[in-house]
Jmol script that loads the backbone (N, CA, C; Angstrom):
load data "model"
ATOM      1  N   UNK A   1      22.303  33.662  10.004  1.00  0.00           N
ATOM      2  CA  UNK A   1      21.552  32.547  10.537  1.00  0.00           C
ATOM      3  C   UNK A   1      21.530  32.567  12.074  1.00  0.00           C
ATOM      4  N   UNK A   2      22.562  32.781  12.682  1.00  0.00           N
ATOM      5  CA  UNK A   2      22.646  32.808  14.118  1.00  0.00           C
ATOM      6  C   UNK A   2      21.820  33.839  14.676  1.00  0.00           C
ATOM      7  N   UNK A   3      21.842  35.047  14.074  1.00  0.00           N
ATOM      8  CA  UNK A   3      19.799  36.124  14.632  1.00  0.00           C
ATOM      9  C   UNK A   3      19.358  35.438  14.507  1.00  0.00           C
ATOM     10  N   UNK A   4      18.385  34.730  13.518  1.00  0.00           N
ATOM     11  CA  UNK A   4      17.567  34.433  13.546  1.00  0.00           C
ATOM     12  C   UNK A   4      17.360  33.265  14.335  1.00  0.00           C
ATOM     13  N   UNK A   5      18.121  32.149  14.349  1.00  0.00           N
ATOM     14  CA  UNK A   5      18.053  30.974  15.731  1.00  0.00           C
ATOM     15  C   UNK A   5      17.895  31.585  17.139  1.00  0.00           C
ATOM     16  N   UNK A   6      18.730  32.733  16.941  1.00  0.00           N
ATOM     17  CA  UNK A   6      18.673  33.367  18.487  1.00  0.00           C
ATOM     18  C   UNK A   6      17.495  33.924  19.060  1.00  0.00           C
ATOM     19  N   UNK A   7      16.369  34.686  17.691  1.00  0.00           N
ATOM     20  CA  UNK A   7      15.289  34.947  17.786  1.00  0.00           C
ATOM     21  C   UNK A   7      14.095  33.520  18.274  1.00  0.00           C
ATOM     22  N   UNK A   8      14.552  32.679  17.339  1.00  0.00           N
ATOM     23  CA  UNK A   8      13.753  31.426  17.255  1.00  0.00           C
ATOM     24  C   UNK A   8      13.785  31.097  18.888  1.00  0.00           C
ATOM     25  N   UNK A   9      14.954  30.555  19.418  1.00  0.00           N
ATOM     26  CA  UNK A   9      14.932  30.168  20.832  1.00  0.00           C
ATOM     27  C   UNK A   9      14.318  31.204  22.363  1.00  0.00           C
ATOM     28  N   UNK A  10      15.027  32.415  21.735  1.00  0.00           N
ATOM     29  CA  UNK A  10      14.221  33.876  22.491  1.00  0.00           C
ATOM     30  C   UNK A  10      12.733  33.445  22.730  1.00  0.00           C
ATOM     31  N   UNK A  11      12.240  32.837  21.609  1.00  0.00           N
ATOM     32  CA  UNK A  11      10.665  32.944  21.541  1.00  0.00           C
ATOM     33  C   UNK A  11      10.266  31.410  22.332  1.00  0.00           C
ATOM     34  N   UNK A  12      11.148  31.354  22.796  1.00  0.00           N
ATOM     35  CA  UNK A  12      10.336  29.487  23.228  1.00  0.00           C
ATOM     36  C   UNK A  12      10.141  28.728  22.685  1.00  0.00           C
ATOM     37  N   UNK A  13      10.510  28.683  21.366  1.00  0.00           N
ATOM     38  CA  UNK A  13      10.799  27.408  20.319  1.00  0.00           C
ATOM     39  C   UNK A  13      11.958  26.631  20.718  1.00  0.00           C
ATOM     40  N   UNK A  14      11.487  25.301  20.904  1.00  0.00           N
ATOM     41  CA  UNK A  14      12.696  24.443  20.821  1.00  0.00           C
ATOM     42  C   UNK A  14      13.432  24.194  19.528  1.00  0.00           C
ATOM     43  N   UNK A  15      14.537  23.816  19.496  1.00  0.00           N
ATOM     44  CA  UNK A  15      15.422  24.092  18.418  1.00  0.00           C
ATOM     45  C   UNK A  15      16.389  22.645  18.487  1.00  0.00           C
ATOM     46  N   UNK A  16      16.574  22.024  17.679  1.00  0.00           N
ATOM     47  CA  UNK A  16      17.006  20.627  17.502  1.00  0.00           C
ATOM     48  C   UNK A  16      17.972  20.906  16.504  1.00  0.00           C
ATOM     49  N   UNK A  17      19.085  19.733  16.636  1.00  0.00           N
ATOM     50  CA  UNK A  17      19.909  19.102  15.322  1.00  0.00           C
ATOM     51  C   UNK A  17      20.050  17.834  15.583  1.00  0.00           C
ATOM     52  N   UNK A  18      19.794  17.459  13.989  1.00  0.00           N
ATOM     53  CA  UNK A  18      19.783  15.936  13.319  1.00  0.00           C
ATOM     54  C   UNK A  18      20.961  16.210  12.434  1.00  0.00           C
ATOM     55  N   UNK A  19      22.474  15.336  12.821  1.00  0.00           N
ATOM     56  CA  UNK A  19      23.455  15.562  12.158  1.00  0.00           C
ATOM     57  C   UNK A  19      23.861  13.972  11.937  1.00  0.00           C
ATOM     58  N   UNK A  20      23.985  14.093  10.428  1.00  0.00           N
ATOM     59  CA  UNK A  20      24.804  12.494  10.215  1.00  0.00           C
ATOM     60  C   UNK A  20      26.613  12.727  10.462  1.00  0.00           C
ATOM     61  N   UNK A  21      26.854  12.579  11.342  1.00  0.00           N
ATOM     62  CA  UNK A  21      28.267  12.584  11.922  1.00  0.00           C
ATOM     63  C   UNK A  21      28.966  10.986  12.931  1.00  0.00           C
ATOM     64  N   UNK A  22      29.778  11.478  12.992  1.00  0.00           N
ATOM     65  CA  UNK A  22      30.727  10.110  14.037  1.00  0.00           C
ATOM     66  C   UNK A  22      30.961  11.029  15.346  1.00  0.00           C
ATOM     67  N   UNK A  23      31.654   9.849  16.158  1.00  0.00           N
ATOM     68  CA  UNK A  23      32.190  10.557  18.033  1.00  0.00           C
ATOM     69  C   UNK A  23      32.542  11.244  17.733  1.00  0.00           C
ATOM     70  N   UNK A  24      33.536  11.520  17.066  1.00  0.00           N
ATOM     71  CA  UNK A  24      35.114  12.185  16.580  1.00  0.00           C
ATOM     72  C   UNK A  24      34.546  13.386  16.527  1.00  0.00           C
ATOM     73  N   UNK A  25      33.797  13.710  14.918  1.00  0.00           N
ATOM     74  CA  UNK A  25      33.376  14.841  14.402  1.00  0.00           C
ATOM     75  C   UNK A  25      32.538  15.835  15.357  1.00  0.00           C
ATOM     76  N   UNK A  26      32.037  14.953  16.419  1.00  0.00           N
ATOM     77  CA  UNK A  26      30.729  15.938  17.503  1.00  0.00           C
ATOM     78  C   UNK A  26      31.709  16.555  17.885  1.00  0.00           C
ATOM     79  N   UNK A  27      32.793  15.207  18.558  1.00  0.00           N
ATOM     80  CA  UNK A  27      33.497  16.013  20.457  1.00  0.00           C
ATOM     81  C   UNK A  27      34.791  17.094  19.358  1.00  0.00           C
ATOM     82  N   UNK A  28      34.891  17.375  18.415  1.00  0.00           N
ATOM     83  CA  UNK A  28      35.191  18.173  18.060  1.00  0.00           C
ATOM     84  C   UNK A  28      34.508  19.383  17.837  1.00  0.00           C
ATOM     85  N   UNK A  29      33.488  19.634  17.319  1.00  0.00           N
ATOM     86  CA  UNK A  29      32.942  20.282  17.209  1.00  0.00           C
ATOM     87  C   UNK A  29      31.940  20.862  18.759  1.00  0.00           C
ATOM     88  N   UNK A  30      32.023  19.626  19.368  1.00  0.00           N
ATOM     89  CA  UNK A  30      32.026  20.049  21.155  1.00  0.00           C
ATOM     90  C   UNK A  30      32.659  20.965  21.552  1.00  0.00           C
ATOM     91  N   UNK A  31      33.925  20.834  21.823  1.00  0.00           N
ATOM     92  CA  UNK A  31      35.013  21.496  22.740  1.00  0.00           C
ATOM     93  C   UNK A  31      35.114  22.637  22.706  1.00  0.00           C
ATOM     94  N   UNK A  32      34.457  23.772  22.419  1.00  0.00           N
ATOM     95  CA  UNK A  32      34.344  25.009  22.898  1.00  0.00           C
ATOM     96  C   UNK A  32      35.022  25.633  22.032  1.00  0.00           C
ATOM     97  N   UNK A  33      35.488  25.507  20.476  1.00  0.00           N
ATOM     98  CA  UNK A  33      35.674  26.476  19.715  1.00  0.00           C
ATOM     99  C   UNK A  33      35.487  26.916  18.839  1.00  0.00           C
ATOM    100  N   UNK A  34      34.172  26.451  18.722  1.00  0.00           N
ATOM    101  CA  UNK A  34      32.719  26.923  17.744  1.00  0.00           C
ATOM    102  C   UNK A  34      31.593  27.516  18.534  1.00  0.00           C
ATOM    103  N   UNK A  35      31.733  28.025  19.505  1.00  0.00           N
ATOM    104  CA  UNK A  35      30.588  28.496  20.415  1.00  0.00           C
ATOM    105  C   UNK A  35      29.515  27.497  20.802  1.00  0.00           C
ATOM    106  N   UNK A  36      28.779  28.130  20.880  1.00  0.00           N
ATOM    107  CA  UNK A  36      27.993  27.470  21.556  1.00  0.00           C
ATOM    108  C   UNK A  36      27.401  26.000  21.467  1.00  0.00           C
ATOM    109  N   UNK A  37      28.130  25.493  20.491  1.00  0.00           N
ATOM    110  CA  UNK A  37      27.798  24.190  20.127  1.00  0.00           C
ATOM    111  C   UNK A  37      28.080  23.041  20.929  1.00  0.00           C
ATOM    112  N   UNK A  38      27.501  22.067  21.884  1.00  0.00           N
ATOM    113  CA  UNK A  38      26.056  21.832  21.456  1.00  0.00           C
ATOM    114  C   UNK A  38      25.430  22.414  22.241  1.00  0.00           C
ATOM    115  N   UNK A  39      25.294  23.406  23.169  1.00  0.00           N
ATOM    116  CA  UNK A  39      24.587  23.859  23.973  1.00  0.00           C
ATOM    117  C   UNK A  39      23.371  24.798  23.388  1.00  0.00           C
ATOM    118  N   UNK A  40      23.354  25.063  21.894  1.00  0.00           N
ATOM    119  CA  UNK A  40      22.415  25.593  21.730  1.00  0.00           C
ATOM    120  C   UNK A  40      21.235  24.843  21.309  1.00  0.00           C
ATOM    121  N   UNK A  41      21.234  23.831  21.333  1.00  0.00           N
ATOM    122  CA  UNK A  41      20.131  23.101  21.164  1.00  0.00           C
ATOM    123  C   UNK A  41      19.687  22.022  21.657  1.00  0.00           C
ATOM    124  N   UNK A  42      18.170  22.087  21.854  1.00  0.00           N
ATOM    125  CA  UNK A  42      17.538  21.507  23.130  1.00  0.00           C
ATOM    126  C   UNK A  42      17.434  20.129  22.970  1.00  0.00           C
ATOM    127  N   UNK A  43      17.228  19.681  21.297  1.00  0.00           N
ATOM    128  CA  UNK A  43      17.507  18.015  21.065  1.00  0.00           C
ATOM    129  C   UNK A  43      18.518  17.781  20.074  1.00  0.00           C
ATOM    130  N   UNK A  44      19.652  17.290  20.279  1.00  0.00           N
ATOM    131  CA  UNK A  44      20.381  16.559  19.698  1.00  0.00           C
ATOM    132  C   UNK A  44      20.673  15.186  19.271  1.00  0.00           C
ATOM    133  N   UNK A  45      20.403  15.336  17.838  1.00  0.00           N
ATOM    134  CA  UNK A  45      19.943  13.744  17.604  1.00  0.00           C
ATOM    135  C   UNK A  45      21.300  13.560  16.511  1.00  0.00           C
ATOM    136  N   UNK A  46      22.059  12.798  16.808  1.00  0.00           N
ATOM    137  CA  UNK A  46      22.964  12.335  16.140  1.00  0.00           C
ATOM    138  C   UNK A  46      23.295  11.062  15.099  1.00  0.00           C
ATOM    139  N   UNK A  47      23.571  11.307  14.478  1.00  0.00           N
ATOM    140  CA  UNK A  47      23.207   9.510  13.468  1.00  0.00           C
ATOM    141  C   UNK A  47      23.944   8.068  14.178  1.00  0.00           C
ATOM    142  N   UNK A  48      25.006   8.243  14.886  1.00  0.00           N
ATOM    143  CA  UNK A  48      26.195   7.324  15.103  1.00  0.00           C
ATOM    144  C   UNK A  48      25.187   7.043  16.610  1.00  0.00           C
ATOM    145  N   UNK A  49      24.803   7.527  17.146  1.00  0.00           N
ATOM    146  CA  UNK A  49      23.786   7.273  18.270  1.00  0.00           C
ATOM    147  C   UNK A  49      22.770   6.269  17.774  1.00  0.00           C
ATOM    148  N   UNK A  50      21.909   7.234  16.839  1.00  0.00           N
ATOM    149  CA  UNK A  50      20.417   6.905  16.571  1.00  0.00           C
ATOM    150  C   UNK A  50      20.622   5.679  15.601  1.00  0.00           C
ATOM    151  N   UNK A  51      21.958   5.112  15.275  1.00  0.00           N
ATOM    152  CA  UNK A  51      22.064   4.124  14.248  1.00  0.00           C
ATOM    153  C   UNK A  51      21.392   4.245  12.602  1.00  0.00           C
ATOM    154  N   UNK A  52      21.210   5.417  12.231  1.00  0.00           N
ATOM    155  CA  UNK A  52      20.318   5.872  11.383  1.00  0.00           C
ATOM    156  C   UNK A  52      21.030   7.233  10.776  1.00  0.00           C
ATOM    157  N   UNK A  53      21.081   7.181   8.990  1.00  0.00           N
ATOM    158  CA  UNK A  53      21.800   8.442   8.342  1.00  0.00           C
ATOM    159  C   UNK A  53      20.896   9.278   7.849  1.00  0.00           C
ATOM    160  N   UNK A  54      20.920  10.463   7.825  1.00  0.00           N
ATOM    161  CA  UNK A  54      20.093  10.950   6.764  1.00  0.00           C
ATOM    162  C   UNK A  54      20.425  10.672   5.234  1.00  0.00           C
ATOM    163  N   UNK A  55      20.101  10.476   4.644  1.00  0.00           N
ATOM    164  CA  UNK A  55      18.175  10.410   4.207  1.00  0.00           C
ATOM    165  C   UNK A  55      17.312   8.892   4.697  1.00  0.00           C
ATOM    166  N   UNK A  56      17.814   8.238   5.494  1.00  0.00           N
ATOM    167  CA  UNK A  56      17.298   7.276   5.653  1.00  0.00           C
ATOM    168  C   UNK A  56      16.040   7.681   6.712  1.00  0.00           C
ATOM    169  N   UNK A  57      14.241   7.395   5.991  1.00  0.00           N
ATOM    170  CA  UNK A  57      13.509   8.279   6.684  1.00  0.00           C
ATOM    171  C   UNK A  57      13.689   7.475   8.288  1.00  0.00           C
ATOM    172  N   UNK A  58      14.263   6.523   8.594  1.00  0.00           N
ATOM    173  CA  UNK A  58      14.418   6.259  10.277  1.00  0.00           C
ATOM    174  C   UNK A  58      14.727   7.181  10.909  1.00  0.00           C
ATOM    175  N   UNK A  59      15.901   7.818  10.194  1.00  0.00           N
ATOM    176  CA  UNK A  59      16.813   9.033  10.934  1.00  0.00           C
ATOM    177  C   UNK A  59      15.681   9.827  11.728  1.00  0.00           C
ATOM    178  N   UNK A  60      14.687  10.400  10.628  1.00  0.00           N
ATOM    179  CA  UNK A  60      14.076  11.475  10.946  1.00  0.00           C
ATOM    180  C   UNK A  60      13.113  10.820  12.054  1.00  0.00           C
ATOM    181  N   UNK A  61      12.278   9.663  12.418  1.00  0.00           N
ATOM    182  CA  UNK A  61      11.766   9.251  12.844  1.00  0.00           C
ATOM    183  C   UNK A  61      12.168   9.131  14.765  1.00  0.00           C
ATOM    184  N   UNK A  62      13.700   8.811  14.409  1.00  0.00           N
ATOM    185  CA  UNK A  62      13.889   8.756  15.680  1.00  0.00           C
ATOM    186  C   UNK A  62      14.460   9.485  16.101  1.00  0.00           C
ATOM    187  N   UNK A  63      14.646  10.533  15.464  1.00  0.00           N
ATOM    188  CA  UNK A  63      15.033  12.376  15.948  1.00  0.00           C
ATOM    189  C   UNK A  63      13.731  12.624  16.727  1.00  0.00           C
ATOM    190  N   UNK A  64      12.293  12.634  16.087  1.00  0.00           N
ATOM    191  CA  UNK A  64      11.271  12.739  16.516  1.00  0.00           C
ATOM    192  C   UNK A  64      11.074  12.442  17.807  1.00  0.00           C
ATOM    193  N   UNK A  65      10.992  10.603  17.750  1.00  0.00           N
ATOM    194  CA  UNK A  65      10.944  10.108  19.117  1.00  0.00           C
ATOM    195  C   UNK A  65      11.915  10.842  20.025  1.00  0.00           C
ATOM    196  N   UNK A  66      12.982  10.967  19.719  1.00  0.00           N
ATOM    197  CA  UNK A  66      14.029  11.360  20.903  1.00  0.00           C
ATOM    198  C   UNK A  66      13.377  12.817  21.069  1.00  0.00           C
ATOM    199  N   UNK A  67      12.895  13.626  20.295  1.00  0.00           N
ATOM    200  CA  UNK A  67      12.138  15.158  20.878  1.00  0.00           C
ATOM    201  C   UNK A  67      11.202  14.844  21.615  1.00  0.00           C
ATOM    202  N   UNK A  68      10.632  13.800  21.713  1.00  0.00           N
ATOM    203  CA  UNK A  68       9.442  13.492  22.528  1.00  0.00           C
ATOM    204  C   UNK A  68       8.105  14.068  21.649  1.00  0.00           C
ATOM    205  N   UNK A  69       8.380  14.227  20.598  1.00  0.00           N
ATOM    206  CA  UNK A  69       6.981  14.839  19.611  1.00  0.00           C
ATOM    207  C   UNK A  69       6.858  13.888  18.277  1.00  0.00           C
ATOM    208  N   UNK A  70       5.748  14.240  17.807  1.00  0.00           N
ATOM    209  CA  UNK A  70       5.026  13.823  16.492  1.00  0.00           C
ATOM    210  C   UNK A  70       5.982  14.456  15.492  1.00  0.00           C
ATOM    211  N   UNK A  71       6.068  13.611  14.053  1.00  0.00           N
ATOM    212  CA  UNK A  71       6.925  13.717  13.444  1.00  0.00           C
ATOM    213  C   UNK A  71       5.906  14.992  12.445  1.00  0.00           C
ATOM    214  N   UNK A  72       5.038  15.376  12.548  1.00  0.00           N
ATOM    215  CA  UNK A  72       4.276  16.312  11.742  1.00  0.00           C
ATOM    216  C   UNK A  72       4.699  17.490  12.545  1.00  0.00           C
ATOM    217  N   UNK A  73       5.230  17.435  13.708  1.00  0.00           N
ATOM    218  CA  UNK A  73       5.105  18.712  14.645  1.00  0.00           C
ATOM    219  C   UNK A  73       6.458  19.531  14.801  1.00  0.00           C
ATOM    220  N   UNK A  74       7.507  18.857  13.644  1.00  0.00           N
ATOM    221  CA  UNK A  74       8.609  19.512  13.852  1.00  0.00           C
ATOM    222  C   UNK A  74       8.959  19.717  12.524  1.00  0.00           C
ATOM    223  N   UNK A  75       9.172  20.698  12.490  1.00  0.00           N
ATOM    224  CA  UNK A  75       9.629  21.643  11.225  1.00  0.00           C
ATOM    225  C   UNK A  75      11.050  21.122  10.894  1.00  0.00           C
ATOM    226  N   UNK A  76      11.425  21.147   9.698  1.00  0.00           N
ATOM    227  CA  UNK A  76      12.718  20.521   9.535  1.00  0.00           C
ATOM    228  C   UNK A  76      13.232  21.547   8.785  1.00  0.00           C
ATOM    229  N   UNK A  77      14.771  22.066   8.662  1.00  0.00           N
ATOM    230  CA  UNK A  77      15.316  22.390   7.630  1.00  0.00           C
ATOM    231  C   UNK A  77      16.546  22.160   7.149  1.00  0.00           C
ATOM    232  N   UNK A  78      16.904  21.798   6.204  1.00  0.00           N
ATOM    233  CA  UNK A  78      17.916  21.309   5.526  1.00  0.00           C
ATOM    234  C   UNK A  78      18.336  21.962   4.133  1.00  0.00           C
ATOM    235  N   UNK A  79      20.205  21.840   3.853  1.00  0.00           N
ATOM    236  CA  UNK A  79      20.346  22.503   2.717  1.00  0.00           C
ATOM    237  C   UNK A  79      20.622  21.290   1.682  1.00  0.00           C
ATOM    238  N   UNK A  80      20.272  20.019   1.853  1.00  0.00           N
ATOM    239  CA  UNK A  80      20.027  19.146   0.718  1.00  0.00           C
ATOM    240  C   UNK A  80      18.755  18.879   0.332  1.00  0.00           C
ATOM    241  N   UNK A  81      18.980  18.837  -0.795  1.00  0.00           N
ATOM    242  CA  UNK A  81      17.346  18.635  -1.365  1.00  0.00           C
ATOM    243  C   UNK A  81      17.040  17.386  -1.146  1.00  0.00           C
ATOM    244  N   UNK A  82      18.081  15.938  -0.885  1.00  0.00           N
ATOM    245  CA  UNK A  82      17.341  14.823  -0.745  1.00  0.00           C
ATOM    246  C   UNK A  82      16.956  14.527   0.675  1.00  0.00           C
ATOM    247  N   UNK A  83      17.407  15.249   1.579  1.00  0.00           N
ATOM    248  CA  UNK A  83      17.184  15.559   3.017  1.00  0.00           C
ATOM    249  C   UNK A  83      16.005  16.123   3.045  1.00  0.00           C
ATOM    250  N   UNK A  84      15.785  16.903   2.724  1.00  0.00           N
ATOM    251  CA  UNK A  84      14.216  17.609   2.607  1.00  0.00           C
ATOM    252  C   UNK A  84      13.216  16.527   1.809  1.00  0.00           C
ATOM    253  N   UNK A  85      13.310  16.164   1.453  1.00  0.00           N
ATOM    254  CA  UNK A  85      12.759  15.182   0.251  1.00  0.00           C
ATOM    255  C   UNK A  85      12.150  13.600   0.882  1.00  0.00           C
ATOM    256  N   UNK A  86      13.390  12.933   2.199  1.00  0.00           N
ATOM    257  CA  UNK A  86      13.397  12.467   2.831  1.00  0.00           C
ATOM    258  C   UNK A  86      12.266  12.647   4.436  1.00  0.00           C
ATOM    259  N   UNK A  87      12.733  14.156   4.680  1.00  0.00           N
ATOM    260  CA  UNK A  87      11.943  14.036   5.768  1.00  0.00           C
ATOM    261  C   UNK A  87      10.588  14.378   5.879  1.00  0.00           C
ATOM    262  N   UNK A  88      10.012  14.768   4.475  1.00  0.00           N
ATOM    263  CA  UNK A  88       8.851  14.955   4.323  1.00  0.00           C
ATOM    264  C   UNK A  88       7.916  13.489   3.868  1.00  0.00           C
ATOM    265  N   UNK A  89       8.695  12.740   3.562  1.00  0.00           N
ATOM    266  CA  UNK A  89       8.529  11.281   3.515  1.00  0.00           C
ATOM    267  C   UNK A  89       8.208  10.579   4.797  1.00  0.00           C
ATOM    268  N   UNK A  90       8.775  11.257   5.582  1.00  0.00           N
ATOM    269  CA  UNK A  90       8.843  10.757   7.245  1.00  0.00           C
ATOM    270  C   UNK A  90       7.394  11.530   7.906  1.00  0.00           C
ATOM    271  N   UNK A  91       7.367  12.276   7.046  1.00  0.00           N
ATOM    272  CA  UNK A  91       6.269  12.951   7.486  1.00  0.00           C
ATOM    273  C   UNK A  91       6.403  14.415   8.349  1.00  0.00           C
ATOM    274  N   UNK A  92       7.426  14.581   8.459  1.00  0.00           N
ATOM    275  CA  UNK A  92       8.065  16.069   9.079  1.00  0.00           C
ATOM    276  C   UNK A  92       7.967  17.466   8.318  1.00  0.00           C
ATOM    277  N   UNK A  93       7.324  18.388   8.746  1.00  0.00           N
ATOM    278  CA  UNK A  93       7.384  19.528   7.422  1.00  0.00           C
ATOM    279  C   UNK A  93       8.864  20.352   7.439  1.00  0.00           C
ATOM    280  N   UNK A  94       9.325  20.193   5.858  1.00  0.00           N
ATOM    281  CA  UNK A  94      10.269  20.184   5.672  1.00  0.00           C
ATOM    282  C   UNK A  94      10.952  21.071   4.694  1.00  0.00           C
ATOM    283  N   UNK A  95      11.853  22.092   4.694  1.00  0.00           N
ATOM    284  CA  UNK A  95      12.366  23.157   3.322  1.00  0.00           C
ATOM    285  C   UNK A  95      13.356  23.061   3.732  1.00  0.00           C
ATOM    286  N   UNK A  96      13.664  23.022   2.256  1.00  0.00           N
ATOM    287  CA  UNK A  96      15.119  23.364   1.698  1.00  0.00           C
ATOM    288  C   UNK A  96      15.885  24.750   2.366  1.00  0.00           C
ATOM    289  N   UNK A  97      17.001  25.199   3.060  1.00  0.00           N
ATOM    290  CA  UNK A  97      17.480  26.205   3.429  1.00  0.00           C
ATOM    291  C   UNK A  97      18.043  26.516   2.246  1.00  0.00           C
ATOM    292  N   UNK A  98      17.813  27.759   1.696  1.00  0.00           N
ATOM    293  CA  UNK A  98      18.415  28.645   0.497  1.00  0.00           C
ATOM    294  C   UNK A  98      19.337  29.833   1.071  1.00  0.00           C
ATOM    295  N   UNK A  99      18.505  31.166   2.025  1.00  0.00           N
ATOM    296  CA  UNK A  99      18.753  31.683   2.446  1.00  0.00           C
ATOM    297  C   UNK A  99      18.351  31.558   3.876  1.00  0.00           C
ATOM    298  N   UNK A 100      18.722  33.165   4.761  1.00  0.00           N
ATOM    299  CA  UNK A 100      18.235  33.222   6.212  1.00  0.00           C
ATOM    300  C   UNK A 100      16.600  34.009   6.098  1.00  0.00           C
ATOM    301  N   UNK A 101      16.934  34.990   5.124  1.00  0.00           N
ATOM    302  CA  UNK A 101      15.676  35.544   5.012  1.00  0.00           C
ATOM    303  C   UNK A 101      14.887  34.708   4.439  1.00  0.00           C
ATOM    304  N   UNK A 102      14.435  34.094   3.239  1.00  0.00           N
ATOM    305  CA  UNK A 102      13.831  32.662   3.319  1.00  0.00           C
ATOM    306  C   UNK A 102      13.115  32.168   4.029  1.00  0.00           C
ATOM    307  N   UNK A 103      14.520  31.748   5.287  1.00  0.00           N
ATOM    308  CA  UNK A 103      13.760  30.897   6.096  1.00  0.00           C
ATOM    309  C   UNK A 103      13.176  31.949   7.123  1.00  0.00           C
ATOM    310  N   UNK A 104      13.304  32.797   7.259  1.00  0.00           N
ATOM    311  CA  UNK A 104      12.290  33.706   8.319  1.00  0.00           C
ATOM    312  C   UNK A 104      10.732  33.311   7.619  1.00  0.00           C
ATOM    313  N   UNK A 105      10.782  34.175   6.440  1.00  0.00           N
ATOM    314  CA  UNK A 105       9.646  33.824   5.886  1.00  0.00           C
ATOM    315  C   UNK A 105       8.822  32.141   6.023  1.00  0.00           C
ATOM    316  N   UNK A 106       9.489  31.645   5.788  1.00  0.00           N
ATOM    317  CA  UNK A 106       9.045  30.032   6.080  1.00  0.00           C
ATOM    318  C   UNK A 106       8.231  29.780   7.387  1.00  0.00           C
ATOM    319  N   UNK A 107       9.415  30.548   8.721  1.00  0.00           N
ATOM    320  CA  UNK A 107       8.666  30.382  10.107  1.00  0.00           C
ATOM    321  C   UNK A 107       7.757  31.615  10.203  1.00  0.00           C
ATOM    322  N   UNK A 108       7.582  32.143   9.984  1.00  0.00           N
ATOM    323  CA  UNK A 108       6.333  33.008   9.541  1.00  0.00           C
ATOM    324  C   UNK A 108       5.521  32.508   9.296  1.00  0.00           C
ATOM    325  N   UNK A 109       5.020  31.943   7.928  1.00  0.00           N
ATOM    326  CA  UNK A 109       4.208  31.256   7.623  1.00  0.00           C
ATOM    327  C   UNK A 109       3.366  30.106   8.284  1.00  0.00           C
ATOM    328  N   UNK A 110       4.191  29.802   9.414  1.00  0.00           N
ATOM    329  CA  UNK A 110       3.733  28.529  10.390  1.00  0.00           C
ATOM    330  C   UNK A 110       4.004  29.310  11.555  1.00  0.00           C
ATOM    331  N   UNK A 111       3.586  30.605  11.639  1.00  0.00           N
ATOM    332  CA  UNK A 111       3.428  31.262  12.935  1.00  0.00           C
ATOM    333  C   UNK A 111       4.040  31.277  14.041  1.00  0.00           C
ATOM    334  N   UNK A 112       5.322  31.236  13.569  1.00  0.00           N
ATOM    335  CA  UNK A 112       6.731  31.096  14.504  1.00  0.00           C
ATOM    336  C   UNK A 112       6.881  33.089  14.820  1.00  0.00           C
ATOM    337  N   UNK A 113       5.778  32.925  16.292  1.00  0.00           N
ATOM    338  CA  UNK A 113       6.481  34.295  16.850  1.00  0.00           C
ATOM    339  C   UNK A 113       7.308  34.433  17.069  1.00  0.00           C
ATOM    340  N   UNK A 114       8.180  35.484  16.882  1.00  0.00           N
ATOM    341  CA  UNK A 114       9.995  35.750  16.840  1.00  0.00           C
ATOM    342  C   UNK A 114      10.101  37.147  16.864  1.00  0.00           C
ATOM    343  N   UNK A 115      11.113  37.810  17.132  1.00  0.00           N
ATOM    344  CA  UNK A 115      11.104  39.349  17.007  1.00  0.00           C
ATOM    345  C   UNK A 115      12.910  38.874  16.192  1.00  0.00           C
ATOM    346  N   UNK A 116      11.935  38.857  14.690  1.00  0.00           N
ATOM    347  CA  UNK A 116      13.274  39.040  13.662  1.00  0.00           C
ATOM    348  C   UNK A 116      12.589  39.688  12.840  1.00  0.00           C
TER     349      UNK A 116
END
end "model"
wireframe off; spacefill off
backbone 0.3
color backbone group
């Protein structure tokens, strides 16, 4: 998964996470011993912030707003099916993560230039 994000961002795609988490769980996952986290991504939308969980379609709504884009204009992916299920409700286009190759294919399909 990490090629292929690395490809994704290489290419000038912005790259977001929508995580239902608490303080605790981020600034842990902050502190520098998971790499690059959060620095690899350009919007971070957190639930304990945004007051909003996933699947609740707000979540996805004000992930959106906080990207500064239309909720049709951001690709979502998730490995729950009611998460996917949810944000296509919100109006976000949205798949299930199965695999990495998968999801190449997926951003393919919506013309995500990448050299993967």
């Amino acid at each position: 998964m990490k090629p292929l994000v690395a490809a994704v961002m290489a290419a000038r795609w912005k790259v977001g996470i929508l995580s239902n988490t608490n303080t605790w769980h981020w600034e842990f996952l902050s502190d520098g011993r998971f790499g690059p986290v959060p620095g690899a991504f350009d919007v971070i939308a957190l639930s304990y912030e945004l007051k909003a969980m996933k699947p609740d379609p707000a979540a996805y709504l004000k992930a959106a707003e906080l990207a500064g884009v239309a909720p049709g204009d951001i690709f979502y992916v998730d490995d729950m099916p009611d998460n996917v299920v949810a944000a296509r409700e919100a109006g976000l286009d949205a798949v299930q993560y199965t695999s990495t190759h998968d999801l190449a294919i997926e951003l393919r399909k919506r013309d995500v230039g990448m050299n993967y």
